[in-house]
C-alpha positions as CSV (number, residue, x, y, z in Angstrom):
1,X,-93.8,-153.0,19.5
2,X,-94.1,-151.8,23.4
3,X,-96.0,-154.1,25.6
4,X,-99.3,-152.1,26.5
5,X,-99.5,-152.5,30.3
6,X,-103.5,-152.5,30.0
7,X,-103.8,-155.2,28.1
8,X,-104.3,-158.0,30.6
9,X,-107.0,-155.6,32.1
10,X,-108.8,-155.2,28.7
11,X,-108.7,-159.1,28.2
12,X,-110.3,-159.6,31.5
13,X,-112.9,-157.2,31.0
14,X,-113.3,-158.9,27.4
15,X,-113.9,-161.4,29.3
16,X,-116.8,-160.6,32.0
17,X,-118.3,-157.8,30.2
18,X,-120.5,-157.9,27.1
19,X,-119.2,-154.1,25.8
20,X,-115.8,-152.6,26.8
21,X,-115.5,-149.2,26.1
22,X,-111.4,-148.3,26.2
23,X,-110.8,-144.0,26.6
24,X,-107.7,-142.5,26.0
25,X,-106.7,-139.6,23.4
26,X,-105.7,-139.4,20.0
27,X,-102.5,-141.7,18.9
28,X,-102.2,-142.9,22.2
29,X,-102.3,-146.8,20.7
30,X,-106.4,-147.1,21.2
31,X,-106.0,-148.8,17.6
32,X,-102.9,-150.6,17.9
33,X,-104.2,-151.8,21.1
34,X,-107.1,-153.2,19.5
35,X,-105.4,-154.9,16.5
36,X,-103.7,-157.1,18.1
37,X,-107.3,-158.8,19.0
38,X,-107.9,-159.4,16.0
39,X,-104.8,-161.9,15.9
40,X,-105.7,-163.7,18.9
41,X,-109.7,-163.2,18.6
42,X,-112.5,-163.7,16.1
43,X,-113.2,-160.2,15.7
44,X,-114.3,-157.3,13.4
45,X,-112.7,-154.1,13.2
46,X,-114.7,-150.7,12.2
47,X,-113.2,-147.2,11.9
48,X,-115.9,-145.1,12.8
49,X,-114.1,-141.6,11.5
50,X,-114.6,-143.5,7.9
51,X,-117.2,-141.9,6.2
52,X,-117.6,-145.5,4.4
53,X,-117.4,-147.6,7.2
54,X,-119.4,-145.3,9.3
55,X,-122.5,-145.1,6.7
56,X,-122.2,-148.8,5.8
57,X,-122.5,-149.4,9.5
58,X,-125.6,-146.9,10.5
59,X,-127.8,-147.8,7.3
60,X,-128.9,-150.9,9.3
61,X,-126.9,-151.0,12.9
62,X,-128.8,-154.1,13.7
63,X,-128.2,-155.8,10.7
64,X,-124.7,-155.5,10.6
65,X,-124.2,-156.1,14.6
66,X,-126.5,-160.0,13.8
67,X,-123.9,-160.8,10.5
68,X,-121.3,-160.6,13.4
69,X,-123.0,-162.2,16.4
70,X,-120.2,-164.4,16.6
71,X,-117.3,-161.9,16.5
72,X,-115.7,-159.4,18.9
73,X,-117.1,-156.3,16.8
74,X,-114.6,-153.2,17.4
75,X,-115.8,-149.8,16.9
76,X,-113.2,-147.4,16.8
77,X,-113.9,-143.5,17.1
78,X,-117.2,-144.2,18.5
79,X,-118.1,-140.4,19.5
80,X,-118.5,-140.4,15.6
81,X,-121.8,-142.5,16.0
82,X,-123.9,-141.7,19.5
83,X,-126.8,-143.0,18.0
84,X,-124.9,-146.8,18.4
85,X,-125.5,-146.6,22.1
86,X,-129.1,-147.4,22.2
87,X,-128.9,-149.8,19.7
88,X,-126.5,-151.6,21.4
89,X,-128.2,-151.4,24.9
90,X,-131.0,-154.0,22.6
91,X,-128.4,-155.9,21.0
92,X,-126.6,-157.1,24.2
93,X,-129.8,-157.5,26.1
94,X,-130.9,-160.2,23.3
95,X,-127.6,-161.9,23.5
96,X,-128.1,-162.3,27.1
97,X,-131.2,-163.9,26.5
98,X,-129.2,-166.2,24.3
99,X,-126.8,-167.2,27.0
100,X,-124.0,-164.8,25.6
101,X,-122.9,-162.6,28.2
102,X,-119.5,-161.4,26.9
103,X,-117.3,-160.3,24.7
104,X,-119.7,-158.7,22.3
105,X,-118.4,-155.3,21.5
106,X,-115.1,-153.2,21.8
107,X,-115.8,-149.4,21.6
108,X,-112.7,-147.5,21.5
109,X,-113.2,-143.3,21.8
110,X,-110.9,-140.1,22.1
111,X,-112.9,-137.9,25.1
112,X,-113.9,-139.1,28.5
113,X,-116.6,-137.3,30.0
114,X,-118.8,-137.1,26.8
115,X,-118.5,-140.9,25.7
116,X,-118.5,-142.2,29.4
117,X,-122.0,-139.9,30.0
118,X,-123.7,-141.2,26.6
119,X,-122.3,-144.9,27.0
120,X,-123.2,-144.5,30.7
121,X,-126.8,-143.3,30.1
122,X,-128.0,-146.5,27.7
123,X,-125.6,-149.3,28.7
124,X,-125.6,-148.9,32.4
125,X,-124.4,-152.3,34.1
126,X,-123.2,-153.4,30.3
127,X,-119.9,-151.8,29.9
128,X,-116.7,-151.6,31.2
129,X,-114.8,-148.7,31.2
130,X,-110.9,-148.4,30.8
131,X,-108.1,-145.7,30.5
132,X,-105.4,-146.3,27.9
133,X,-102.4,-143.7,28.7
134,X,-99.5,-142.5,26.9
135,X,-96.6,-145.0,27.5
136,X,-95.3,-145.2,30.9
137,X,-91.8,-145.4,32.3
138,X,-92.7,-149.2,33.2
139,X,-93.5,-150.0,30.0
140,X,-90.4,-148.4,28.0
141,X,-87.7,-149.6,30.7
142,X,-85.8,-148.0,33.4
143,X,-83.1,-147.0,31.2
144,X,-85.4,-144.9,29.0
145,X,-87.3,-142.3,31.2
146,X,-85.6,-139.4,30.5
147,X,-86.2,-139.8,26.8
148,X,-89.9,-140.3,27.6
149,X,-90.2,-137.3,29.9
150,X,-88.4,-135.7,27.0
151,X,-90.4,-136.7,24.0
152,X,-93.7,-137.8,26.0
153,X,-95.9,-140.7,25.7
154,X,-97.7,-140.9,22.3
155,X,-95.9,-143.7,20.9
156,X,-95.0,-141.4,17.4
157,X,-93.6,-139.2,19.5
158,X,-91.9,-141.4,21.7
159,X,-90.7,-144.1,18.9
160,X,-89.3,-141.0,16.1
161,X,-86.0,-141.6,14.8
162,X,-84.4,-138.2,16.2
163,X,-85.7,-135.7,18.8
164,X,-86.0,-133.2,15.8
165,X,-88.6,-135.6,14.2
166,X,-90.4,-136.1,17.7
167,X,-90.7,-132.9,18.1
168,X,-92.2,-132.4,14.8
169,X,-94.8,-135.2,15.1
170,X,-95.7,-133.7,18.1
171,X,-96.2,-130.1,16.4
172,X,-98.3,-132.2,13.7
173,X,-100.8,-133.1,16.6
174,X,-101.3,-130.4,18.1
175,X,-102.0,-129.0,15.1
176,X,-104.5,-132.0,14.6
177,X,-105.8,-131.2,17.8
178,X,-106.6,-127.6,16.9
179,X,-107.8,-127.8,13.5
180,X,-109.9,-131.2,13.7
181,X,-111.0,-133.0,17.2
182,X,-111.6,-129.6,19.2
183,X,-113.9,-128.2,16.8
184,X,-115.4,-131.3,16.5
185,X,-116.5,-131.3,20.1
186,X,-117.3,-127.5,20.3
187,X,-117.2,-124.4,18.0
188,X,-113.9,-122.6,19.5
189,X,-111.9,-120.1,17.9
190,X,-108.6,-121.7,17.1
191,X,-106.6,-118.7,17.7
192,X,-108.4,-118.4,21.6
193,X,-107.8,-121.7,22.3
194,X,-104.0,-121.7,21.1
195,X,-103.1,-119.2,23.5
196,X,-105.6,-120.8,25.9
197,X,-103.4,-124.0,25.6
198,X,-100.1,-122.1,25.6
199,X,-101.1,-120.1,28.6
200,X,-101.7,-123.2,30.5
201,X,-98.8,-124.9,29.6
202,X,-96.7,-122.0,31.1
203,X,-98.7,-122.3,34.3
204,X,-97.8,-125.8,34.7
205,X,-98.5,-127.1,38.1
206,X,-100.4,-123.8,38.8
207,X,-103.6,-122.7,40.6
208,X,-106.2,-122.6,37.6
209,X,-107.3,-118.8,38.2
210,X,-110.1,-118.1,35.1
211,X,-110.4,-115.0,36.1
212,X,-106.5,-114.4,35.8
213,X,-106.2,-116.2,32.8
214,X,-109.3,-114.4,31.2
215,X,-107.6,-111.0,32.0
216,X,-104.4,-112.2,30.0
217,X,-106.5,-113.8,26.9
218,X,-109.0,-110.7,26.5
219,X,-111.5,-113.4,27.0
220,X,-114.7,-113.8,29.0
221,X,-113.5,-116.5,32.2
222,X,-116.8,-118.2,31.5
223,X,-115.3,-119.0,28.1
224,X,-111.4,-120.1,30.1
225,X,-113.5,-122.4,32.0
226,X,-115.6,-124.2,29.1
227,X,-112.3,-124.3,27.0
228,X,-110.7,-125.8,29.6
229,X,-112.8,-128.4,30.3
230,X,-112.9,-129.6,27.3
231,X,-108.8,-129.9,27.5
232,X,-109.8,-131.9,30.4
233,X,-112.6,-133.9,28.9
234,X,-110.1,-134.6,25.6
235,X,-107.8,-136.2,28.0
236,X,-104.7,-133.4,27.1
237,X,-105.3,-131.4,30.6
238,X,-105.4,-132.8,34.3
239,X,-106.9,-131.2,36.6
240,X,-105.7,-132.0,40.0
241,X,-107.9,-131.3,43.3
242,X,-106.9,-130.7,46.4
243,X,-107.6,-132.7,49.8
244,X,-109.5,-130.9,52.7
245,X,-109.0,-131.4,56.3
246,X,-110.3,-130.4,59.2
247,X,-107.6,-129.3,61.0
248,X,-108.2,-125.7,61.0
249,X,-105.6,-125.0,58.3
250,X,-106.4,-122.1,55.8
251,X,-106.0,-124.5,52.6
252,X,-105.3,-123.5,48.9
253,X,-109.1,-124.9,47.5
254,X,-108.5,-124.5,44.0
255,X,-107.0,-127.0,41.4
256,X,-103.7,-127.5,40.1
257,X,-104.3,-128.0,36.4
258,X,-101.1,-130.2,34.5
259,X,-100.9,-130.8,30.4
260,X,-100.8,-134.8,31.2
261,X,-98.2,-135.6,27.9
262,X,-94.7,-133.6,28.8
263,X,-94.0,-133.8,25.5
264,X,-96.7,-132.1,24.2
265,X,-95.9,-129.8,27.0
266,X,-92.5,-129.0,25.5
267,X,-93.6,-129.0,21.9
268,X,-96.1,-126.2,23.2
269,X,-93.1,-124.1,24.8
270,X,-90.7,-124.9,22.0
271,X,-87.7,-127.3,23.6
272,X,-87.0,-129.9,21.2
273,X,-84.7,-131.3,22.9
274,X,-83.1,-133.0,26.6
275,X,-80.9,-129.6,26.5
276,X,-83.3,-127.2,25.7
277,X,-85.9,-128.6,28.6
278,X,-83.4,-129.3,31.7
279,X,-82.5,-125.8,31.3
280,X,-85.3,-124.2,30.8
281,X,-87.6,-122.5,34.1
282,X,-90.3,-125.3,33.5
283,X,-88.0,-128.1,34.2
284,X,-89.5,-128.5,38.0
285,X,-93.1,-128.3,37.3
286,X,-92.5,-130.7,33.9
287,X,-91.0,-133.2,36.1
288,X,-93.7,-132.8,38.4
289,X,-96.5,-133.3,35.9
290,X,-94.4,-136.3,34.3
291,X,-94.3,-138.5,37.7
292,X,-97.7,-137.9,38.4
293,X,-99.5,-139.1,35.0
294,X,-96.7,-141.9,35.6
295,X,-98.0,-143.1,39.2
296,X,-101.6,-142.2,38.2
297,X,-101.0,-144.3,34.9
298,X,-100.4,-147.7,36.8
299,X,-103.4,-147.0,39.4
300,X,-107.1,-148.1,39.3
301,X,-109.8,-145.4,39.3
302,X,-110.4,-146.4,42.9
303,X,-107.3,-144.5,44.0
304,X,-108.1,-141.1,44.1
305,X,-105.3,-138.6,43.7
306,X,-105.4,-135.0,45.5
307,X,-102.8,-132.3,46.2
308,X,-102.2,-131.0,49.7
309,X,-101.2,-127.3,50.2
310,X,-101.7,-124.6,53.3
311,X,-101.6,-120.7,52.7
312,X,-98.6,-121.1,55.2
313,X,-97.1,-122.7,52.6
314,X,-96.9,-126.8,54.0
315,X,-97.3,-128.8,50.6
316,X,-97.6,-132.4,49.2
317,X,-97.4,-132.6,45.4
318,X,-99.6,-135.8,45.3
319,X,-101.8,-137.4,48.2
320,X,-102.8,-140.8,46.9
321,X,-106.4,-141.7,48.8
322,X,-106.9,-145.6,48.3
323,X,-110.5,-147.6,49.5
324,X,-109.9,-147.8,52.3
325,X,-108.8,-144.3,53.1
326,X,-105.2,-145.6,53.4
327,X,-103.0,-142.4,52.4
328,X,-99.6,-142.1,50.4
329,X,-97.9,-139.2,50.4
330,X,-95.5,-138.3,47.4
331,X,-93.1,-135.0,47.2
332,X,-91.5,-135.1,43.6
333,X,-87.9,-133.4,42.9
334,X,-86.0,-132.9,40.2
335,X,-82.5,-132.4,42.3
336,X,-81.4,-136.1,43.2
337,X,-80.0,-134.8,46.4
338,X,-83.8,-132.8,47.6
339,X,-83.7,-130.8,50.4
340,X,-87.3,-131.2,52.1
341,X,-88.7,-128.3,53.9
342,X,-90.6,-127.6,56.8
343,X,-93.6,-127.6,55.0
344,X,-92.8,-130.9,54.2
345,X,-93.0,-132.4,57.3
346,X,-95.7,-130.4,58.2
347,X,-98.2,-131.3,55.7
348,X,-96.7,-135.3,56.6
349,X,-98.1,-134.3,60.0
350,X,-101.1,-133.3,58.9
351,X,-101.9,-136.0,56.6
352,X,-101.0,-138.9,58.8
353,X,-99.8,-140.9,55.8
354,X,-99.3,-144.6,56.1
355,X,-95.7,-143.6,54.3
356,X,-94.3,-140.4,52.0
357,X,-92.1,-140.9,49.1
358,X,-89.6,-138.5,47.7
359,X,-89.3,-138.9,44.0
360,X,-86.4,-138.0,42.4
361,X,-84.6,-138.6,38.8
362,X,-81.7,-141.2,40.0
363,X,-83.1,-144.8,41.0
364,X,-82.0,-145.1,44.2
365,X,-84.0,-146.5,47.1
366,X,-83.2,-145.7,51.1
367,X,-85.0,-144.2,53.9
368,X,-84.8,-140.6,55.1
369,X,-86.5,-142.0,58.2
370,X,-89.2,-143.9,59.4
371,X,-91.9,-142.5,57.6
372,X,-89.9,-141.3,54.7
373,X,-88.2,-142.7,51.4
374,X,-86.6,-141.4,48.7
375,X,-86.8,-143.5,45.6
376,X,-86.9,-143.0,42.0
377,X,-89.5,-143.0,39.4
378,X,-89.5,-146.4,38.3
379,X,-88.5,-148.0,41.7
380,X,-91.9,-145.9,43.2
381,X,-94.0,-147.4,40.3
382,X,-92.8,-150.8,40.8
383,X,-93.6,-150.4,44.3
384,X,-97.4,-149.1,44.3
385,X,-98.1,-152.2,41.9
386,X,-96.9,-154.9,44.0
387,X,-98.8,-153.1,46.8
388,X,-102.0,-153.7,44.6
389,X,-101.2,-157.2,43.8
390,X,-100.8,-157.8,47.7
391,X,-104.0,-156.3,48.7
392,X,-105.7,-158.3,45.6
């Protein structure tokens, strides 16, 4: 079993928090994540996508909630049940009262915005929120990140016996994805929002143009936008924004939009394999996408990450904005020997970054000068969390 990187966090927040509620998409290790409590806690685990469990559960919420007053109660696929929220806002409250403050409830769920906005509306100042990603390069080992850019992150995926069986777990869930969770959210055409998904998976990295995309699809860009957003709110999208100043700069305005899992990326454009991808036009922009929801992986939400481009064509693939308005700049190749441009150093000019990093695939760390290093994946990563840990 991989060592989850978020678990400290989630035991912390366990900890200080009387509810936890833990986001991240399908068969991303929500569940597996929240097993291994019930080794090391007193705890109760519910699968709310159970029909059984779920009905057992809601016939008397409170009733079942005071039979386990003294357990970590887990409530898995809790978009299933909404109406738990403000039941649970009156359940905490009491064991405050009662001089439990903690600890109470784990609520795991599949889509951000949805669960964050109902959880947010009737347990404000209750819950804790965390991200659970697909694995990470630091979490899999140095040695083993070009099998995860490869395969991606969902630990099926990443874990299969053979690239051919990866490839077809991965096929399996996007299926899933299609035929169960998106409908379950909102009525879409399945055909519309295949191609939708396809579509944007070729314009990896991309400005997200509705109207452009709409055009292509036969569809109405009013619908492009709704059924991308809901890409974005099940956590399968990113959509990247970019970072303004005033330096009297015509800027590009409008988002980059990434599929976050690479794999699922190259199981939507059909390379199985190391061979198929590294060869393939979408090579760059996969890489691209893959370092980013790496770095972005390891960072609190306090970070804020933008991209920086000009119409004169100065660019910075990622723009990291910490607290205290502190400013990394990150350029990502795939060639381990880069050759930056002048729009390179001209957007480092107009950022006035604290430092820039050049990414590339070999991990290997020097300076290209002062205000410049190129490093590798892993060695970055490493990097931007002992950074934390010293201004912690």
């Amino acid at each position: 079993m991989i060592e989850r990187t978020l678990m400290p966090q989630l035991l912390e927040a366990l900890q200080h928090q009387p509810a936890v509620v833990l986001l991240g998409a399908r068969q991303v290790g929500k569940t597996t994540l929240a097993h291994q409590l019930l080794s090391t806690h007193q705890a109760i685990y519910i699968d709310l996508e159970d029909y059984v469990q779920r009905d057992g559960v809601m016939q008397n919420p409170k009733l079942f909630c005071e039979q386990h007053k003294h357990e970590l109660v887990i409530f898995d696929e809790i978009q299933n049940a909404p109406a738990l929220f403000p039941m649970l806002r009156g359940i905490i409250d009491q064991r405050r009262r009662e001089g439990r403050d903690s600890g109470q409830f784990l609520l795991l769920g599949s889509a951000s915005m949805e669960l964050m906005k109902q959880a947010g509306e009737s347990l404000a100042g209750r819950v804790a929120y965390l991200d659970l990603t697909t694995l990470n390069a630091l979490e899999v080992g140095k040695s083993q990140i070009e099998t995860l850019w490869t395969r991606g992150g969902f630990p099926q995926s990443y874990l299969a016996h053979s690239d051919e069986d990866s490839f077809r777990k991965r096929k399996y869930l996007i299926r899933s994805y299609l035929e169960r969770d998106i409908p379950f959210f909102r009525s879409v055409p399945q055909e519309s929002m295949q191609r939708l998904w396809l579509m944007l998976a070729h314009l990896q990295g991309h400005p997200f143009n509705a109207s452009h995309i709409a055009d292509n699809l036969g569809l109405d860009y009013r619908k492009v936008i709704a059924y991308t957003d809901l890409l974005v709110d099940l956590l399968l999208v990113r959509r990247l924004q970019p970072f303004h100043l005033n330096i009297g700069k015509r800027l590009v305005k409008t988002p980059l939009l990434y599929i976050r899992d690479s794999g699922l990326l190259h199981a939507l454009l059909t390379l199985p394999t190391w061979d198929a991808l590294i060869t393939h036009p979408i090579a760059g922009a996969s890489w691209e996408g893959f370092v980013i929801e790496n770095l972005l992986a390891i960072l609190p939400d306090e970070v804020i990450p933008y991209f920086y481009r000009t119409s004169g064509g100065a660019e910075m693939d990622l723009v990291l904005l910490y607290p205290d308005q502190t400013k990394l700049a990150i350029e990502i190749k795939r060639n381990p020997r880069p050759k930056l441009s002048k729009g390179f150093y001209s957007s480092q000019a107009d950022l006035q970054a604290r430092h820039s990093y050049v990414v590339t695939p070999e991990e290997i760390t020097f300076p290209l000068n002062e205000q410049t290093t190129q490093i590798g994946l892993y060695g970055l990563m490493e990097t931007l969390k002992t950074r934390l840990l010293i201004a912690n």
